[in-house]
TORVEX-972452 format. One record per residue: residue in three letters; x, y, z of N, C-alpha, C, O in turn. Coordinates in steps of 0.02 Angstrom, whole numbers, plus 50000, padded with zeros to 5 digits. Atoms other than C-alpha are relative to their C-alpha. Layout:
<recs>
ALAXYZXYZXYZXYZ...
</recs>
This chain:
<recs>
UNK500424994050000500005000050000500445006250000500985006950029UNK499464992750010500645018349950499835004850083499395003950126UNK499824994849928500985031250101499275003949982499035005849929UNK500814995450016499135040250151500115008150010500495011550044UNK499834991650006498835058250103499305001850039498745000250020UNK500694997849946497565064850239499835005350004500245008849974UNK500084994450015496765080050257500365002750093500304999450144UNK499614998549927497805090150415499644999550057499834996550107UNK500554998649960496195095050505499634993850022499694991950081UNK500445004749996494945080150479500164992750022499904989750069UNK499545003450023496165066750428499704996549958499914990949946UNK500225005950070495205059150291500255001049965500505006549955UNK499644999450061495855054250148500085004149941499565003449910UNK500094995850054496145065450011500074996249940499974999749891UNK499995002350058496385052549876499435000349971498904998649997UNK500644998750023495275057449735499705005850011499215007749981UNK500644993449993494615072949795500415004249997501015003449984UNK499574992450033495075091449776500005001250095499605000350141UNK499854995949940496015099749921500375004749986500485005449926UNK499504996149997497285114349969500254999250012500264994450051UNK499175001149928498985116150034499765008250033499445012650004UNK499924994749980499015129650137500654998250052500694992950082UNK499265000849978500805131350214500304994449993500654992850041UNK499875007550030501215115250139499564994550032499624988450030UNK500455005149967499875108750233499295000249961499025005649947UNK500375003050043498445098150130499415000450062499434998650120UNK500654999749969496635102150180499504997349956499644997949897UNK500445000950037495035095150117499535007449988499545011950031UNK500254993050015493885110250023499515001150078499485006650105UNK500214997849934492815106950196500065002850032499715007450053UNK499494996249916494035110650330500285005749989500285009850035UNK499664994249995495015124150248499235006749971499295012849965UNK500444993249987493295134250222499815001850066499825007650084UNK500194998949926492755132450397500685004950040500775010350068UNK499274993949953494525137050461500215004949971500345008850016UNK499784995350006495115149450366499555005049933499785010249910UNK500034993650035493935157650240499375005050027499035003450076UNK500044994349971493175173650263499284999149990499064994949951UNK500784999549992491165178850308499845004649947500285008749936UNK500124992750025490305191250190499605003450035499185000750072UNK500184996349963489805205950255499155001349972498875005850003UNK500834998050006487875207150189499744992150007499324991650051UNK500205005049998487535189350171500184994450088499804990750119UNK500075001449945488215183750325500424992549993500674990250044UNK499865006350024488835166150228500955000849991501365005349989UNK499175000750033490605158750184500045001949956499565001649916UNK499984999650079491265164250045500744996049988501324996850006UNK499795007150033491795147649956500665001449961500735006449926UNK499455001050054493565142349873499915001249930500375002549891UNK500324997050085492515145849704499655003749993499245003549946UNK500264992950007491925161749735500635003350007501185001150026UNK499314995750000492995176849717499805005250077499235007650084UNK500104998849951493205184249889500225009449977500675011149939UNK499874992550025493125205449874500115003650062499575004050091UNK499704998449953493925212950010500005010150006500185014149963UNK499774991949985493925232150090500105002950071499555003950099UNK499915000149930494635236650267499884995250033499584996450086UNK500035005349944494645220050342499594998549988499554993150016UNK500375001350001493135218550285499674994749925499934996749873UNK499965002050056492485206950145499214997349968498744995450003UNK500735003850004490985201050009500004995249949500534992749928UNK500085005850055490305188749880500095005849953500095011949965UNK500094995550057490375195349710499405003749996499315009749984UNK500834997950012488555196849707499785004250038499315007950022UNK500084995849945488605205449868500205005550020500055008150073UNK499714994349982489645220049837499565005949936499665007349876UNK500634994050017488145233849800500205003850042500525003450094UNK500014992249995488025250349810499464999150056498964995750042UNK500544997249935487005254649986499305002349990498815002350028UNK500744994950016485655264249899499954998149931499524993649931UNK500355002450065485435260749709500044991549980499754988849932UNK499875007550012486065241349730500244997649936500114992049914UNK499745001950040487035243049590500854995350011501124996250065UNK499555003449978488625231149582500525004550000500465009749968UNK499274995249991490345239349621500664996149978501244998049988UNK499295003850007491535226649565500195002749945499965003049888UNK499364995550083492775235349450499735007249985499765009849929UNK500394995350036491795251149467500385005450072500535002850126UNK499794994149935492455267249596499454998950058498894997350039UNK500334997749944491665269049766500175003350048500755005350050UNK499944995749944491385278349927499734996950060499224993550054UNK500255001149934491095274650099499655004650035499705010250011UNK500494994849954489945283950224499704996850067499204993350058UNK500305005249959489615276350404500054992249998499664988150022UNK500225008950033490225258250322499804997949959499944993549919UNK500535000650104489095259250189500445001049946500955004649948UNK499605001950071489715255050012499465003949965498875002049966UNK500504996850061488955269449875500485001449949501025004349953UNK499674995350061489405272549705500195006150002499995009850046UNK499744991450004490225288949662499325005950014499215010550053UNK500684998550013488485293049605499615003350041499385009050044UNK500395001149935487685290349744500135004650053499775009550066UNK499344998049952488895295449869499865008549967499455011849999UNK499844992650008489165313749780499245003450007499215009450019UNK500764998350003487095315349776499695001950061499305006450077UNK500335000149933486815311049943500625004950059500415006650115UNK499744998749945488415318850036500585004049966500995005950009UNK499384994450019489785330449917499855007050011499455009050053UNK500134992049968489745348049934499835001449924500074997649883UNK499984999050071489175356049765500555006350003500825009450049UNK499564992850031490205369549668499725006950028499185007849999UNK500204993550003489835387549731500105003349920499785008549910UNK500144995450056490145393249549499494995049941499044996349901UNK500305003750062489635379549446499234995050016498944992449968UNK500205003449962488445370449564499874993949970499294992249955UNK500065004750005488925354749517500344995050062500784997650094UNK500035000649973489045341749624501104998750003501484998449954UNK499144999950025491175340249674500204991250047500264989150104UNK499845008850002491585320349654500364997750038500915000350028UNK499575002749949492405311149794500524998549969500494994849920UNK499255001550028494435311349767500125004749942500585003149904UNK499894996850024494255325849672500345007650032500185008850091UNK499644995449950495335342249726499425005450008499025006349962UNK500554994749980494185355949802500305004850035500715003050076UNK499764992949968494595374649861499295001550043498734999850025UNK500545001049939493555378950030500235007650036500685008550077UNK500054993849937493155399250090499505001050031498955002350006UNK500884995849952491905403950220499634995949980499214998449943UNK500685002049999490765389050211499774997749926499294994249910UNK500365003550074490775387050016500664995949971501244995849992UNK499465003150034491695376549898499934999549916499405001049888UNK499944998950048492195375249735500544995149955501094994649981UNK499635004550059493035363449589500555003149984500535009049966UNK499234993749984494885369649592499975003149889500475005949868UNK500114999550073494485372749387499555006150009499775011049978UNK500554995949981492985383949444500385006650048500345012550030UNK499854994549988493815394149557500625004349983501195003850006UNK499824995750027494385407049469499975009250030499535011550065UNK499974991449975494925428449500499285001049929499124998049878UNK500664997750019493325437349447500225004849942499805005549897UNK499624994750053494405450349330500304996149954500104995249896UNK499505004850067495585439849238499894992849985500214990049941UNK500425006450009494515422749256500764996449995500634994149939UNK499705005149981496305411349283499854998250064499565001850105UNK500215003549932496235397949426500525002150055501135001450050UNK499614996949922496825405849611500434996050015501014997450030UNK499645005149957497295389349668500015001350075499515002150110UNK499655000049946498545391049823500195007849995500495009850045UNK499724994549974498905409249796499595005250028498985004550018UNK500174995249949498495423949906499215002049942499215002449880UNK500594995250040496555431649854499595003050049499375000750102UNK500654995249964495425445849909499204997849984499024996949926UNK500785002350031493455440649908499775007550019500005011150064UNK500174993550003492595455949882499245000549958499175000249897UNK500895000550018490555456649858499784993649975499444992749924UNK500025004350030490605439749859500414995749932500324990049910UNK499505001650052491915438549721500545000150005500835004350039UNK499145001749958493685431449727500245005249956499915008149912UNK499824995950054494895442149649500944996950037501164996550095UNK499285001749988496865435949628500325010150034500075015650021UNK500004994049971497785450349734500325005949926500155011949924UNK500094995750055498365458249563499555003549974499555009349955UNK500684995850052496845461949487499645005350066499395010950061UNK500424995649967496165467249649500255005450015499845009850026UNK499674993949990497485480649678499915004649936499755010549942UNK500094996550053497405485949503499025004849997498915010449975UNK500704998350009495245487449520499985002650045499925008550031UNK500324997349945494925491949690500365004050075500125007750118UNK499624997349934496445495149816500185007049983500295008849925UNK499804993849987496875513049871500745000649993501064997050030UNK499464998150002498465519449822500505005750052500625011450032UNK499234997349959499855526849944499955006349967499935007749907UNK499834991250053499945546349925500825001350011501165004749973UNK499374998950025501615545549966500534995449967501094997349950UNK499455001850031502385531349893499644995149933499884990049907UNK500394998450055501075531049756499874989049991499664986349940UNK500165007550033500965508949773499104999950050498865004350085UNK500445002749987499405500249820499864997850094500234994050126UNK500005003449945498625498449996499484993850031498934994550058UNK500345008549988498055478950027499854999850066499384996150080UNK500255003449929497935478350209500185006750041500625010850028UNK499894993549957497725491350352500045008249975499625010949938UNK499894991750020498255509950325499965003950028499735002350083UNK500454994649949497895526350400499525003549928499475001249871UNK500404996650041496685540250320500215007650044499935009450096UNK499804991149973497565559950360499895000049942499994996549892UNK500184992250047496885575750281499524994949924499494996049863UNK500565005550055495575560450190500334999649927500115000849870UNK499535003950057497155553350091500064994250037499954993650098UNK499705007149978497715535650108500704998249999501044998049948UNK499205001249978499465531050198499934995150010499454992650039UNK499825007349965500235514950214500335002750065500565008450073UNK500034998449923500535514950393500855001349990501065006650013UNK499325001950000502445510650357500145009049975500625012449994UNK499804992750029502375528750270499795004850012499975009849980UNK499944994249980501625539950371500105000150072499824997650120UNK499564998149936502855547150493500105004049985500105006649929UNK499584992249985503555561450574500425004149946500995002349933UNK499474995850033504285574150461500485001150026500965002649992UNK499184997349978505635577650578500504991750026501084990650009UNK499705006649954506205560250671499904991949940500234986749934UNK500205007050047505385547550536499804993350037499964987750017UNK500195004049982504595538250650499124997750003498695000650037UNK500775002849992502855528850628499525003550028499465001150084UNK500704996249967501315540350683499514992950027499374990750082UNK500635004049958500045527250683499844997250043499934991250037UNK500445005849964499105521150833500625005450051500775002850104UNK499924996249933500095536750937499885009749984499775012349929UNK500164993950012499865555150958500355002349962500935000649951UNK499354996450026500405567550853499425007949960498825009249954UNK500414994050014500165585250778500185001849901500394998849851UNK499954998250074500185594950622500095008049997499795012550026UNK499884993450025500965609650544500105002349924500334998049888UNK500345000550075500615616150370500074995849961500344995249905UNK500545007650053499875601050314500594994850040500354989850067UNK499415006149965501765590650393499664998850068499395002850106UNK500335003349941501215578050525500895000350045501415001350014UNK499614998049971502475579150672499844996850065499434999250104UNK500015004049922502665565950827500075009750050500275015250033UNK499964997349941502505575650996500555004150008500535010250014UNK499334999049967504325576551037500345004549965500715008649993UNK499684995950047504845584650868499735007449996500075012649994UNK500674995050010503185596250853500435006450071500625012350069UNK499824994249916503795603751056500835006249983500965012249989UNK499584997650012505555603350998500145005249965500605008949981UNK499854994950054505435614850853499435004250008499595010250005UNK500424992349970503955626050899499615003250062499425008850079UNK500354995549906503175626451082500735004650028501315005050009UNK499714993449963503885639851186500414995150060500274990250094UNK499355003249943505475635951294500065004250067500275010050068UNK500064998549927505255637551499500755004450009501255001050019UNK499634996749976506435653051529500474996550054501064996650037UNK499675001849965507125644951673500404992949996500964992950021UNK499585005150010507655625751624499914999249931500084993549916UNK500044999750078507295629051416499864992449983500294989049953UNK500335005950029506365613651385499365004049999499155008950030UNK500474997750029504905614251287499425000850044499564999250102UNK500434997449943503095620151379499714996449954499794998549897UNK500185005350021502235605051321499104996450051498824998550102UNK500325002149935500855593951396500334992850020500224988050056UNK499515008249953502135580951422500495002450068500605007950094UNK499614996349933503255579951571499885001750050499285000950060UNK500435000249954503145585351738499755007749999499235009650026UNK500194991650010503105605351695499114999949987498775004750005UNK500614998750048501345601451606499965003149946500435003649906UNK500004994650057500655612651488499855008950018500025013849984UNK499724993349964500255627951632500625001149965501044997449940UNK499384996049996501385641951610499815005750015499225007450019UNK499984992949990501815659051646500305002849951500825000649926UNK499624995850054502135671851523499965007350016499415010050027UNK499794992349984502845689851557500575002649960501155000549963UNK499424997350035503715700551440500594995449948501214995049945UNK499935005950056503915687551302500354995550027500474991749981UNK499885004349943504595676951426499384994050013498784995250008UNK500655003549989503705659851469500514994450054501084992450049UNK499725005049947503915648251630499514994050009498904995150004UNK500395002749984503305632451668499665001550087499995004550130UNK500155000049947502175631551819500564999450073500685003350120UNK499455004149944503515621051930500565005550003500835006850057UNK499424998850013504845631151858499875008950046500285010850088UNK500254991949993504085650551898500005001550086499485002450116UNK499635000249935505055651852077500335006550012500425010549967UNK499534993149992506025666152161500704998149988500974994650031UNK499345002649997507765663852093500275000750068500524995250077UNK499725000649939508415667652278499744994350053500134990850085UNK500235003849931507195657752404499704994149965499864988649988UNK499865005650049506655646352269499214998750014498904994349984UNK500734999250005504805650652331499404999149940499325004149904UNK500384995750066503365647552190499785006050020499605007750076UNK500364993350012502825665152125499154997949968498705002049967UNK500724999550031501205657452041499365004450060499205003650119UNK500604997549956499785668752089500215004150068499875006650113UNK499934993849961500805678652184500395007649973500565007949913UNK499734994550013501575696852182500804997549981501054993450020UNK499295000149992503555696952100500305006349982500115012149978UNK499694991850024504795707752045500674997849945500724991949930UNK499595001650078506245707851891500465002550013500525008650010UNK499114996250002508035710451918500344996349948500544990549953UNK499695004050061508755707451743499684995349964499254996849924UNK500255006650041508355690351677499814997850058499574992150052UNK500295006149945507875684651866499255002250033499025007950033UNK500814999649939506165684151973500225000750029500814999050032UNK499725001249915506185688352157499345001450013498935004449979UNK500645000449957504845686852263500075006150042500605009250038UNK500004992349986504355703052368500485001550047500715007250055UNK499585001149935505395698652509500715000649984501095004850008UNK499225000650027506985695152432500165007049946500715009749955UNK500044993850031506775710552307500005006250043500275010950014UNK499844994949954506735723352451500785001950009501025007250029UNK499184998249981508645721552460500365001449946500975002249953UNK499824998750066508815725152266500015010050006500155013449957
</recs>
């Protein structure tokens, strides 16, 4: 008698009948469906050594069994989508759950590229600058009444131009003497430093930080010649006599060092004296 060929699992004979190897190990078609082939997922059944097993995430069906969720059309060899588990055609799938086009309102096909502002979307083909109709893509755009615009066109149509350095202003700005400054460009006539977003003054028609404005035309405190300002601790009080001007703090008896505000003095030369100390003049 010849050497017996058995099945690994069962051990019956395999002479005569159809089996597998699986790892060089001989199964009858019985045993190796039970042990190792896979359930389908709608039917619930084996799916048999002579069926074709269709596989997606771990998950698997009969031929017959891989339908579309909602029209029950077949999907084998055909695109699909998932949703919750569910198996839908493209069809299906883009009908029941894609976003449509904001320009074209068609529906935009799963695995297709899509551009996404504020809530709408659009077919990267579709969105397009509203002036020169090429596609934005990835680069910078202004939406403006509802309409995109690449930042070229929109500077050319709609942005405010710089009075002093005559380019385009895209973002922020100020508004002096109801012209438009890029912020970067309007500063101090004297110091060149940035105005916007701090005080400042003006002299025929030149804008002028604080510090420069005091320096070059408020009136200088006779006694320590800094400017009579409302900065500082002098304030903006002063005294003025005989084109002469003092700050508050400063307006003292040069001898006793008394303030004179609001009281009687007297003038020897370039100095104050209070009444007391002036008796000996």
């Amino acid at each position: 008698m010849g050497e017996r060929y058995d099945c690994t699992e069962c051990q019956e004979s395999l002479y005569g009948h159809k089996y597998i190897l699986k790892e060089e190990k001989p199964y009858c078609i019985k045993c190796y469906e039970t042990l190792f082939s896979n359930t389908c997922e709608v039917c619930q059944k084996l799916i048999s050594c002579t069926s074709k097993d269709l596989s997606y995430k771990d998950r698997h069906w009969h031929s017959d069994c891989f339908l579309c969720n909602k029209c029950s059309r077949s999907l084998v060899d055909r695109p699909f989508a998932t949703k919750n588990e569910a198996l839908m055609c493209i069809e299906c799938y883009s009908n029941e759950y894609s976003a449509k086009c904001h320009a074209c309102l068609k529906n935009i096909m799963p695995g297709s590229k899509k551009m996404e502002h504020k809530g709408n979307s659009w077919h990267e083909s579709c969105f397009t600058c509203n002036r020169c109709q090429q596609p934005i893509g990835t680069r910078s755009f202004v939406q403006k009444d509802a309409n995109n615009y690449c930042l070229p066109c929109y500077e050319k149509q709609f942005a405010l131009q710089c009075v002093h350095c005559k380019k385009p202003i895209t973002t922020g700005g100020v508004n002096y003497h109801d012209q438009p400054w890029h912020k970067e460009c309007f500063v101090c006539i004297g110091c060149k430093q940035q105005l916007a977003g701090q005080r400042f003054t003006s002299r025929d028609d030149f804008a002028y930080c604080l510090d420069c404005f005091c320096n070059l035309f408020a009136k200088k405190c006779a006694y320590c010649t800094t400017p009579i300002s409302g900065k500082g601790l002098g304030g903006s009080k002063y005294i003025s006599f005989e084109q002469r001007q003092w700050h508050n703090d400063c307006f003292n008896c040069k001898r006793c060092c008394v303030s004179l505000v609001g009281r009687g003095f007297l003038t020897c030369k370039d100095d104050i004296l209070c009444p007391d100390c002036g008796k000996d003049i």
